[in-house]
MMTF fields as JSON, N, C-alpha, C and O atoms, coordinates in Angstrom:
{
  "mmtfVersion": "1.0.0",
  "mmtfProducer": "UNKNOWN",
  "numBonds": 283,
  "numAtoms": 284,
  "numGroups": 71,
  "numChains": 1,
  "numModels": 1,
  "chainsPerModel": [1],
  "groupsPerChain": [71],
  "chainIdList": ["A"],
  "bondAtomList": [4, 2, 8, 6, 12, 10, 16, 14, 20, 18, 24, 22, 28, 26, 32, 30, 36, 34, 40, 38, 44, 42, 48, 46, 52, 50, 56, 54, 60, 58, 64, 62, 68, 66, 72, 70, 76, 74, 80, 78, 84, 82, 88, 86, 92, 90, 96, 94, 100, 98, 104, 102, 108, 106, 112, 110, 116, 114, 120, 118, 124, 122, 128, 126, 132, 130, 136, 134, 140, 138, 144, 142, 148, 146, 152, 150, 156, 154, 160, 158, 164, 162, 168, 166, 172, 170, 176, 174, 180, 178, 184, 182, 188, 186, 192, 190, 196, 194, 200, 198, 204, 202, 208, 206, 212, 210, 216, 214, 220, 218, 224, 222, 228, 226, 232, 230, 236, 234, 240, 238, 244, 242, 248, 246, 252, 250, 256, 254, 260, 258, 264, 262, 268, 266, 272, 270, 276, 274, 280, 278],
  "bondOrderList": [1, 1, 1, 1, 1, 1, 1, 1, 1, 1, 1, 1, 1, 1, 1, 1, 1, 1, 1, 1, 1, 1, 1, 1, 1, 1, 1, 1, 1, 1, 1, 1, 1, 1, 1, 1, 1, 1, 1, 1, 1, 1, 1, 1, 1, 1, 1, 1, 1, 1, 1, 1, 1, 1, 1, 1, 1, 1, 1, 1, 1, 1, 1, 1, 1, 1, 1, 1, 1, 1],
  "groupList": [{"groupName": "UNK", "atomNameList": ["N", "CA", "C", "O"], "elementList": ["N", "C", "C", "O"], "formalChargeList": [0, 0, 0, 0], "bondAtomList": [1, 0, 2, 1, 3, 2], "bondOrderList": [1, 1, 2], "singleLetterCode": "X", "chemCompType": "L-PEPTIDE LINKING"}],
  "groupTypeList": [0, 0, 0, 0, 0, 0, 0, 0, 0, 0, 0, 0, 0, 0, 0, 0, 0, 0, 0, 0, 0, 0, 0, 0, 0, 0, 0, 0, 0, 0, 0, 0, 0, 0, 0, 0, 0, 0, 0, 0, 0, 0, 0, 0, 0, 0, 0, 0, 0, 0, 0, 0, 0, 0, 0, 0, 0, 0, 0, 0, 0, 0, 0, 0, 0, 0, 0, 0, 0, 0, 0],
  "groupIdList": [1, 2, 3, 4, 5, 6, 7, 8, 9, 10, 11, 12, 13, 14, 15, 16, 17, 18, 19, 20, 21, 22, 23, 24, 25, 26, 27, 28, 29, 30, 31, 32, 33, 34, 35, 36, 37, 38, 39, 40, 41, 42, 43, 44, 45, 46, 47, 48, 49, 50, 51, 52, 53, 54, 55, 56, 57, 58, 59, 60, 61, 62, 63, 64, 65, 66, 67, 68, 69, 70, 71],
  "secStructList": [7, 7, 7, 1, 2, 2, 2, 2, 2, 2, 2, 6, 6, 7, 7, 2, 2, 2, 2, 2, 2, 2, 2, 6, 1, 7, 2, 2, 2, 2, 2, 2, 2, 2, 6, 6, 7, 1, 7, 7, 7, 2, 2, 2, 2, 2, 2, 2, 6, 6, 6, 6, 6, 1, 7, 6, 6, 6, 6, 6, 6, 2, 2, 2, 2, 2, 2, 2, 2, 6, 7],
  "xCoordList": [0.848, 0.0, 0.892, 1.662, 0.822, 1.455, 1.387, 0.344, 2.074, 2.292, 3.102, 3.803, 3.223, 3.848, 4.188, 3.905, 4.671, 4.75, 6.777, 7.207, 7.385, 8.792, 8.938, 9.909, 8.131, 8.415, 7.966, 8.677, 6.475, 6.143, 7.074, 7.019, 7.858, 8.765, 10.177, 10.601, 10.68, 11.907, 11.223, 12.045, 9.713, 9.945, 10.286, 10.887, 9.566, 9.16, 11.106, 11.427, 11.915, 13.067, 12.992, 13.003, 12.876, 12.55, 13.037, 13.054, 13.327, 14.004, 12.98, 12.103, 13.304, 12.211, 11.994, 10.834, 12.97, 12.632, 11.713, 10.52, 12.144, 11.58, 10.029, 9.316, 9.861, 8.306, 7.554, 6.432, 8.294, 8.122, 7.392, 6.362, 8.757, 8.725, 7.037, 6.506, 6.771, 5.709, 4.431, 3.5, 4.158, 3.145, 2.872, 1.813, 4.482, 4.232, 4.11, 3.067, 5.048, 5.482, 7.169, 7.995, 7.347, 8.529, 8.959, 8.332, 10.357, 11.17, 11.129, 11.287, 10.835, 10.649, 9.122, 9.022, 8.408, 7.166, 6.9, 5.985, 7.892, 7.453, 8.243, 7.72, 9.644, 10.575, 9.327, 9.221, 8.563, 7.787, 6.8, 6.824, 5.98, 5.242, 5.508, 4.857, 6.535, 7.263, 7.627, 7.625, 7.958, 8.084, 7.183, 7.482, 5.697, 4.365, 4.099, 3.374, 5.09, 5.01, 4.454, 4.258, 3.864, 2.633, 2.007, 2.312, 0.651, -0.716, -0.587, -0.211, -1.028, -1.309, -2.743, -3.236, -3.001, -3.966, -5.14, -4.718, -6.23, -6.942, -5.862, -5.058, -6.028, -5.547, -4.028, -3.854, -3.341, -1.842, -1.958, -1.288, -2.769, -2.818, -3.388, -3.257, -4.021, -4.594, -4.078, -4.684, -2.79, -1.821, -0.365, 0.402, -0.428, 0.927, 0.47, 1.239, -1.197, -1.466, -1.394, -1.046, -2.107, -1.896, -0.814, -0.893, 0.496, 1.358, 2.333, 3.31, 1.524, 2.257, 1.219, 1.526, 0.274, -0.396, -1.087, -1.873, -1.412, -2.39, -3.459, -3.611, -4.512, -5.246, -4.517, -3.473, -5.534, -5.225, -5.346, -4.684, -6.345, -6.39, -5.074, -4.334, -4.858, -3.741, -1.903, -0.938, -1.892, -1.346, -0.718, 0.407, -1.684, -1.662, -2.167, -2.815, -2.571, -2.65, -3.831, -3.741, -5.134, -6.028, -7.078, -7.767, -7.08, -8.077, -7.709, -8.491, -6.285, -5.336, -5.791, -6.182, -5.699, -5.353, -6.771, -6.819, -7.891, -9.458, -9.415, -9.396, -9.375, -9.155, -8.728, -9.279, -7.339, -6.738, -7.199, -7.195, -7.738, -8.366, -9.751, -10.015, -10.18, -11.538, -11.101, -12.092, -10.046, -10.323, -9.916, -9.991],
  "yCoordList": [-1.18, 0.0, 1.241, 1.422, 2.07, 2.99, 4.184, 4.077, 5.01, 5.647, 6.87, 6.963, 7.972, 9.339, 8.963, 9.991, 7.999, 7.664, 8.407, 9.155, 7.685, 7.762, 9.412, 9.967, 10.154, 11.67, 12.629, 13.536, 12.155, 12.8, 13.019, 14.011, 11.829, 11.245, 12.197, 12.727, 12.307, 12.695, 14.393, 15.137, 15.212, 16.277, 16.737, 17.67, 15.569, 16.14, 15.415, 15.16, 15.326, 14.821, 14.424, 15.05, 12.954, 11.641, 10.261, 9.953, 9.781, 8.137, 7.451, 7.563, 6.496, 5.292, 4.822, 4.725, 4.523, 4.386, 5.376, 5.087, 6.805, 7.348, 7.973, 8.702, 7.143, 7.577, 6.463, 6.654, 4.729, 3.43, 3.503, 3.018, 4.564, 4.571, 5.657, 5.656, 6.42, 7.456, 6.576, 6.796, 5.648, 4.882, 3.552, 2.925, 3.083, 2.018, 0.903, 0.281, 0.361, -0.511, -0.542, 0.344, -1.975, -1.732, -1.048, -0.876, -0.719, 0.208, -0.541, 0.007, -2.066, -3.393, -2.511, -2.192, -2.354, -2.042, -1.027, -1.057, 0.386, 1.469, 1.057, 1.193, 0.499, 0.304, -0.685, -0.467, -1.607, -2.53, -1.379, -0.976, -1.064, 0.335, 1.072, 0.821, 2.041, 2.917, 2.098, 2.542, 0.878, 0.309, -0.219, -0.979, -0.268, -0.484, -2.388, -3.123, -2.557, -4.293, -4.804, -6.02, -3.681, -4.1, -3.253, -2.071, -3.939, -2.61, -2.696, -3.596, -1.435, -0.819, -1.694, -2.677, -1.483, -1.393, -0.356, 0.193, 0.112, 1.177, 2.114, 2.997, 1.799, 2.272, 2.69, 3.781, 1.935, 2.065, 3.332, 4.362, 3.093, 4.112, 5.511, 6.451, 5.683, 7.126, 7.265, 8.179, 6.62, 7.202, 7.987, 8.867, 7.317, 7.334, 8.979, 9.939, 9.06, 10.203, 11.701, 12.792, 11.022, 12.173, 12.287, 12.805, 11.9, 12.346, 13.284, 14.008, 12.868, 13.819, 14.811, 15.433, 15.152, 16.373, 16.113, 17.05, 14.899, 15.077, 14.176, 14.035, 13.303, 12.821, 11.222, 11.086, 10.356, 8.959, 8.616, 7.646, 9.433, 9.147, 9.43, 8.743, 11.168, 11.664, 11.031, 11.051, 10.628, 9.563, 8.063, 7.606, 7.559, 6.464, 6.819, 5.815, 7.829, 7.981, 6.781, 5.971, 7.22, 6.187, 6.43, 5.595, 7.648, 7.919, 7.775, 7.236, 8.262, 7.334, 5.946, 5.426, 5.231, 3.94, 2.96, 1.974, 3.779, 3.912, 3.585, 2.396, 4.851, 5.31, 3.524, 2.752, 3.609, 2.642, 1.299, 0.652, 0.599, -0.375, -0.602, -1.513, 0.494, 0.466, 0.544, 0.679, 0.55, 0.629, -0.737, -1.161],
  "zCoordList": [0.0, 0.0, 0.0, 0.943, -0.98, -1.014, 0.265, 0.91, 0.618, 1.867, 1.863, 0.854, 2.819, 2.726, 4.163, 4.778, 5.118, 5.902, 6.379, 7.257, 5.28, 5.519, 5.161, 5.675, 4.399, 3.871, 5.307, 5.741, 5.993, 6.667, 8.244, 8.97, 8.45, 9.186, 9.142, 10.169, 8.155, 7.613, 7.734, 8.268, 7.286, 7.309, 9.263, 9.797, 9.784, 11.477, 12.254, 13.415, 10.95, 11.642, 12.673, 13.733, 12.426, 13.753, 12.856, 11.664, 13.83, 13.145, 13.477, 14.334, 12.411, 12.626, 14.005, 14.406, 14.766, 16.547, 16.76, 16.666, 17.107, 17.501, 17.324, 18.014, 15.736, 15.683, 16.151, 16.621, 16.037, 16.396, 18.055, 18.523, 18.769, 20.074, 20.906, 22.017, 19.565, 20.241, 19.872, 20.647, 18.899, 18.418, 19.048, 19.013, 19.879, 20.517, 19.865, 20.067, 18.97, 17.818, 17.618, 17.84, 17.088, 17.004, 15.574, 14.528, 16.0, 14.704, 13.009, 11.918, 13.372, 12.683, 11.921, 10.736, 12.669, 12.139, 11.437, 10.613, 11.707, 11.033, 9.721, 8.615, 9.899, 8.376, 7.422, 6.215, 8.013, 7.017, 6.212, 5.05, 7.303, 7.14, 5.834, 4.82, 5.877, 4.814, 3.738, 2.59, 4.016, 2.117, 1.779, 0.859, 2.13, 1.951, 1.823, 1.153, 2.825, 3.125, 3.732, 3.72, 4.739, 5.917, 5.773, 5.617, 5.817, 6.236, 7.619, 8.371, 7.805, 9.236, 10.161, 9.607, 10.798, 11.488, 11.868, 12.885, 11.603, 11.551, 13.08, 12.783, 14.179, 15.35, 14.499, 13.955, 14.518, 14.072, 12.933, 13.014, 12.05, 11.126, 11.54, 10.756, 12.751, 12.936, 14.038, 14.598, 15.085, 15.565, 14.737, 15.128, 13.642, 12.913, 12.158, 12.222, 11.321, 11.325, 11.917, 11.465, 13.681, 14.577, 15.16, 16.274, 14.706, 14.866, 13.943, 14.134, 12.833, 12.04, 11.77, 10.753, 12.198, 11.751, 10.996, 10.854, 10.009, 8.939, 9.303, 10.517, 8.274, 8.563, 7.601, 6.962, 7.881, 7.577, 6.274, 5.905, 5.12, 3.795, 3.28, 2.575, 4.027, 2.886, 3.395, 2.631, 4.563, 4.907, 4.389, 4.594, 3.758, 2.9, 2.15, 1.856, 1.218, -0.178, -0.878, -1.801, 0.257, 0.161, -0.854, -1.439, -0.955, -2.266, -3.445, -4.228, -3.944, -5.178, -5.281, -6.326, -3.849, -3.687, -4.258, -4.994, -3.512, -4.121, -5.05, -5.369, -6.055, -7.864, -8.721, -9.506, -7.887, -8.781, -8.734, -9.781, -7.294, -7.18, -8.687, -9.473, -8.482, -9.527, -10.586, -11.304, -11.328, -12.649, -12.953, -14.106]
}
């Protein structure tokens, strides 16, 4: 699943621990996360959001993700 996970991360300069460590997951989880190898968990996904300030669509790039499913 595609993701703005590792960009939104890198703008709030934080390492993968340390965003791992505020979400309560391991560092294992956010690296799977960012190369879109694991889906999230609804919870997992709207902590990882409210931490970066945005919301959970534009996050995972879920309305793209929508679009492309349907055609």
């Amino acid at each position: 699943m595609p993701n703005l996970v590792k960009q939104y991360r890198k703008e709030k300069k934080m390492t993968q621990r340390e965003v791992a460590e505020k979400v309560r997951v391991t560092e294992r989880t956010i690296i799977s996360v960012e190369k879109g190898k694991y889906k999230p968990s609804i919870v997992l996904a709207y902590k990882l959001a409210k931490l970066f300030g945005t919301d959970i669509e534009t996050l995972f790039c879920l309305e793209e993700f929508v679009e492309n499913e349907e055609e």
